[in-house]
N, C-alpha and C positions, 0 to 999 in steps of 0.2 A: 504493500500500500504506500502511495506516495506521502510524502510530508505536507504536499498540501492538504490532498482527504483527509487526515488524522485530523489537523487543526480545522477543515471545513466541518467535520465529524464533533470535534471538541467542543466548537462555537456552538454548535446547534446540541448538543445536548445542555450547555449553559444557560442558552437563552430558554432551554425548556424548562429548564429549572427555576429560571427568574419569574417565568410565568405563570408557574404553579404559584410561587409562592406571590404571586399579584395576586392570582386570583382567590389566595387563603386572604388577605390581607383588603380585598373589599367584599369578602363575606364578614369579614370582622367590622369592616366599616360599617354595613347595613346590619350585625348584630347591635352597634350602638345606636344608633338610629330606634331598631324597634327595644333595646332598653327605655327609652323613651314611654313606652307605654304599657311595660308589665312592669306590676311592684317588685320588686324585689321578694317583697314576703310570698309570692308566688313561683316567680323561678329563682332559685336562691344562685348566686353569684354572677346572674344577668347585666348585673350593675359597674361590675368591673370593665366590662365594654366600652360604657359610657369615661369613665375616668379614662381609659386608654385612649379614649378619643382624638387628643391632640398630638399624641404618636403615631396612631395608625392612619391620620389625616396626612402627618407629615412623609411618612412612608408614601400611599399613595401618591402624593407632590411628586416624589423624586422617583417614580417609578413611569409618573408620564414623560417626565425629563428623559430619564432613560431609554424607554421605546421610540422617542422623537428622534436616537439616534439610531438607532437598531431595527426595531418591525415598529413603524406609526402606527399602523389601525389598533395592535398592542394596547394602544395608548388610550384605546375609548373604554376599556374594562373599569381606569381608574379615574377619568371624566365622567365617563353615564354616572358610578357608581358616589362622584361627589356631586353631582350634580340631582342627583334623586334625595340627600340628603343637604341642600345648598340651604335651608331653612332653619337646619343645626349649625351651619358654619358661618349661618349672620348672626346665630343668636352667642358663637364661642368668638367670632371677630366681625370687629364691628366698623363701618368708613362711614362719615358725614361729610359732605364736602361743604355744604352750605347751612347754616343753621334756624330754625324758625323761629319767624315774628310774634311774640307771643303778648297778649294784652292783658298787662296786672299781673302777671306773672308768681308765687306762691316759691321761694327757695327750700328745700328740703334737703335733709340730710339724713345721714344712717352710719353711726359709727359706732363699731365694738371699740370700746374705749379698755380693754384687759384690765379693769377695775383699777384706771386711772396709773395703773404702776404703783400700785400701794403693797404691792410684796419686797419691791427696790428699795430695800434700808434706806443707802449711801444714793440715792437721785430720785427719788420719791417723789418731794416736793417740788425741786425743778422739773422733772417732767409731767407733772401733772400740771402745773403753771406754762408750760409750754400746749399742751392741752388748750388751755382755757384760750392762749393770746390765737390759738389758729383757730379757735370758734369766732372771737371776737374778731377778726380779720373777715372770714368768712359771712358772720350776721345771717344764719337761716333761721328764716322763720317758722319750720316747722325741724325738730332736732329729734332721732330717734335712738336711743341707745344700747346697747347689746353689752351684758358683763357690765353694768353701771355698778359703784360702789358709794355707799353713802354710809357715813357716821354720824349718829343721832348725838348731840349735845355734843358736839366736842370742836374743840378751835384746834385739834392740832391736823387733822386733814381734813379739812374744808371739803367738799365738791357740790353741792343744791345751792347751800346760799350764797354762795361763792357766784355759778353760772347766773342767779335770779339776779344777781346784780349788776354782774357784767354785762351780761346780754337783755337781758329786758326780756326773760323768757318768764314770767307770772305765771301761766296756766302749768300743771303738771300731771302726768300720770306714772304712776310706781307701779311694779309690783316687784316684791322680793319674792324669790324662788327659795332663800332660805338665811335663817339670822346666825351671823356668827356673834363669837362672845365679845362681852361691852357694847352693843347698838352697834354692831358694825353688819351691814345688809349689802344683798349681791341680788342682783337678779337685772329687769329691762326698765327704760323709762321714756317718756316722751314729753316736750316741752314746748311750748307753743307762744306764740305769739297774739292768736286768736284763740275767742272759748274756747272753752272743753264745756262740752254740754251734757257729755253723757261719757260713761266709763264702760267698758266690757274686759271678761279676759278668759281665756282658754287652755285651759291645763292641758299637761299631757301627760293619762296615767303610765306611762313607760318611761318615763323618766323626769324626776322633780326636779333639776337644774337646768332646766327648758321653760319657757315658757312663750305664750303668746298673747298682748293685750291690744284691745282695739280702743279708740278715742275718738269718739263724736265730736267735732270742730268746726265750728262756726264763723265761716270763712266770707264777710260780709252778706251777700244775699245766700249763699249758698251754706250747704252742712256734706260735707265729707266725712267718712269714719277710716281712717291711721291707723290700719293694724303694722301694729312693731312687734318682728317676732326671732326668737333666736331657737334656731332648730338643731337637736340632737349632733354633737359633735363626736368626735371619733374615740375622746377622753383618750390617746397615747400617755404611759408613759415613761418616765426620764429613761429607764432602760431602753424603751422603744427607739427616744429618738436618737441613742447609740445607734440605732442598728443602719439608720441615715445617716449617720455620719463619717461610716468608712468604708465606701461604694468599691475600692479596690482591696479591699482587706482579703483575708483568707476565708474561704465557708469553713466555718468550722460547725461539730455539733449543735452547739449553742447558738449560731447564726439560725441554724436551719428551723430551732425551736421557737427563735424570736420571729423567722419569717412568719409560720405558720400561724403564732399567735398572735401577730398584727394582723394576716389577712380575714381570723375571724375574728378580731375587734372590727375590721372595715365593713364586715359582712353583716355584724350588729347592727354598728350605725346606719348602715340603708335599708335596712331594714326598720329602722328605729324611726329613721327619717320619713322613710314614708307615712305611716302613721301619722303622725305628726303636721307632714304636709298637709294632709287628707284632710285632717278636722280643722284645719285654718283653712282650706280651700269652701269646706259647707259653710261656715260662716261668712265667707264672702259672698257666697251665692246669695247668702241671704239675707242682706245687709241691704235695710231701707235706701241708703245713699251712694253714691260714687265711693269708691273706694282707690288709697293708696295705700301700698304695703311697701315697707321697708323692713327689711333684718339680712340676719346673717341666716342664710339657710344651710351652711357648710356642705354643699352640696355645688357641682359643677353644671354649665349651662346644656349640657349631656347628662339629664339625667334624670329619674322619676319625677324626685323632687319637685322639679324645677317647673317640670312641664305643667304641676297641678296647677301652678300661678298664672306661666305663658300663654295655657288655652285658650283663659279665657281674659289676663289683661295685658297688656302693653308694655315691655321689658324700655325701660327709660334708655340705657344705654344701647339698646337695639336702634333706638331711634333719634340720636343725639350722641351716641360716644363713637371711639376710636380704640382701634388695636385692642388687643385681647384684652384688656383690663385686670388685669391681674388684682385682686385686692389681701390674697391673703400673706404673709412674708414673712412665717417662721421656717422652721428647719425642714420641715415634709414640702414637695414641690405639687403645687395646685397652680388652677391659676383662679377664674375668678367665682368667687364663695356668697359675695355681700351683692345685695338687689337693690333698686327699689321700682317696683308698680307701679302702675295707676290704668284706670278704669279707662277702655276704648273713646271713650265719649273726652276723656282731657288730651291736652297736647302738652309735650316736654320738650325741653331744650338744655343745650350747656351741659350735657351729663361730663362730672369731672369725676376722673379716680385719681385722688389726692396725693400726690408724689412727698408725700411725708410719711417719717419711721417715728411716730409717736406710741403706738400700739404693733401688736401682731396683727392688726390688720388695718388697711388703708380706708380712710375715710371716703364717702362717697355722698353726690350731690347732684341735682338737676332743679332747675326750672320747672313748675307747672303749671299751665292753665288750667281755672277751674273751666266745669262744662258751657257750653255756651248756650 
């Protein structure tokens, strides 16, 4: 056999090889796709699909690159196959070229604030003061908080009366998920500029350091209800996030038990998360008023979660942000975790994901008209 048949031989068993694995690699695309619409609690690891999302996206990319040089038609396996889910790739990245004119416009915001930084002995107070001077820069009028920390009776960390006087935020809603010792409280809160007319809130019996509250808001002619929700997180830890932190290290035994044991912690949590989604999702449905929802759902724009919100309201950064928005910025790699809503009938603008490291997660903000 010649030396060139061997290597004409070679090439084409290569490219047959590449192709199979294209074509594993947009079955896995359209597995994340229809993650989208079964719980988790139904098909149990479904979910990991969606989180791989923005790997097997990326793969596809370079796999049309690749055929463009080698077999082109190749190329429509990993086109059609983005292209049938191009609905999830606005909602994981996002372009505005031009931004909309909006009249009276309503600023909101949604920030896990990791209880101000009140675990940081040695920088506690400076960064919670750094906190406060980027709210006061910012001035939204509607402020939602996720992991909010308040100390009842005490001047040695401020955070309620501190923001009511800075900001000129008067109306308030709390709910603490649970009281640590001396009046020191954790849980969400929201802070308003306009009434609060009416209070609601939504437990969730699978897990008490969760929680969801809604706020009736009286937004001159109009009344909106504010659901602020912080949804079931993955709780890793400190051993966990060793197991991130040395990606070249050796497997050893001990790795192999840590893997195991974080992928059913991850398997909880979406599972955890659904639920949770679910019963904030019937309360929207049936919520007298237009509704905005802001929280941290800890959950990816791929994924059950997500979709309970997306169905039926308006992803702000869908419609007003840029590039993948990554909000969350601890040691596990995600990208974007923190939302905020609002009901078909309002318009948004200016959606900002706040390029400050104040918290392990990034603040976030848009523009909204009320209905018209």
């Amino acid at each position: 056999m010649k030396a060139s048949e061997k290597s004409s031989r070679r090439t084409h068993w290569i490219l047959k090889i590449f192709l199979w694995i294209n074509i594993l690699d947009a079955l896995l695309l359209i597995g994340a796709y229809v993650n989208t619409h079964i719980s988790p609690n139904s098909i149990p690891y479904i979910s990991f699909l969606g989180l791989g999302y923005p790997i097997i996206l990326v793969i596809a990319l370079l796999f049309i690159i690749f055929w463009l040089f080698f077999k082109r038609k190749y190329a429509l396996i990993s086109i059609i196959t983005i292209l049938i889910g191009f609905n999830h790739f606005r909602h994981f990245y996002a372009i505005t070229l031009s931004q909309s004119e909006l009249t009276n416009p309503v600023k909101v915001m949604s920030f896990n604030v990791h209880v101000f930084d009140v675990y940081n002995k040695q920088n506690r107070v400076e960064n919670r003061n750094s906190i406060f001077s980027f709210l006061n820069d910012e001035q939204a009028d509607i402020l939602c908080f996720q992991e909010y920390y308040h100390h009842e009776n005490s001047n040695e960390f401020v955070t309620k009366d501190s923001m009511v006087k800075l900001l000129d935020l008067k109306y308030i809603h709390e709910r603490y998920t649970h009281e640590m010792s001396g009046q020191r409280y954790f849980g969400v809160a929201t802070f308003s500029k306009y009434p609060i007319i009416n209070k609601g809130e939504i437990p969730f019996a699978n897990d008490n350091n969760n929680y969801c509250i809604y706020s009736d808001i009286k937004i001159n002619d109009d009344t909106v209800r504010v659901f602020n929700a912080h949804i079931g997180s993955i709780r890793f830890q400190s051993d966990d996030y060793d197991f991130f932190g040395d990606p070249n290290g050796p497997i050893s035994k001990s790795k192999e038990t840590a893997g195991r044991r974080i992928l059913g912690r991850i398997k909880q949590a979406f599972e955890k998360r659904a639920v949770q989604a679910e019963a904030v999702r019937r309360q929207i449905e049936a919520s007298p008023f237009p509704v905005i929802v802001c929280g941290d759902l800890n959950d990816t724009p791929v994924s059950y979660s997500y979709r309970q919100f997306s169905a039926n309201l308006n992803d702000a950064f869908v419609e007003s942000g840029n590039g993948v928005g990554q909000t969350y910025i601890g040691k596990v790699p995600s990208n974007r975790i923190d939302y905020i809503f609002h009901d078909p009938t309002m318009r948004s603008s200016n959606f900002t994901t706040h390029q400050v490291n104040l918290s392990d997660h990034k603040p976030i903000s848009c523009l909204i008209e009320m209905p018209q």
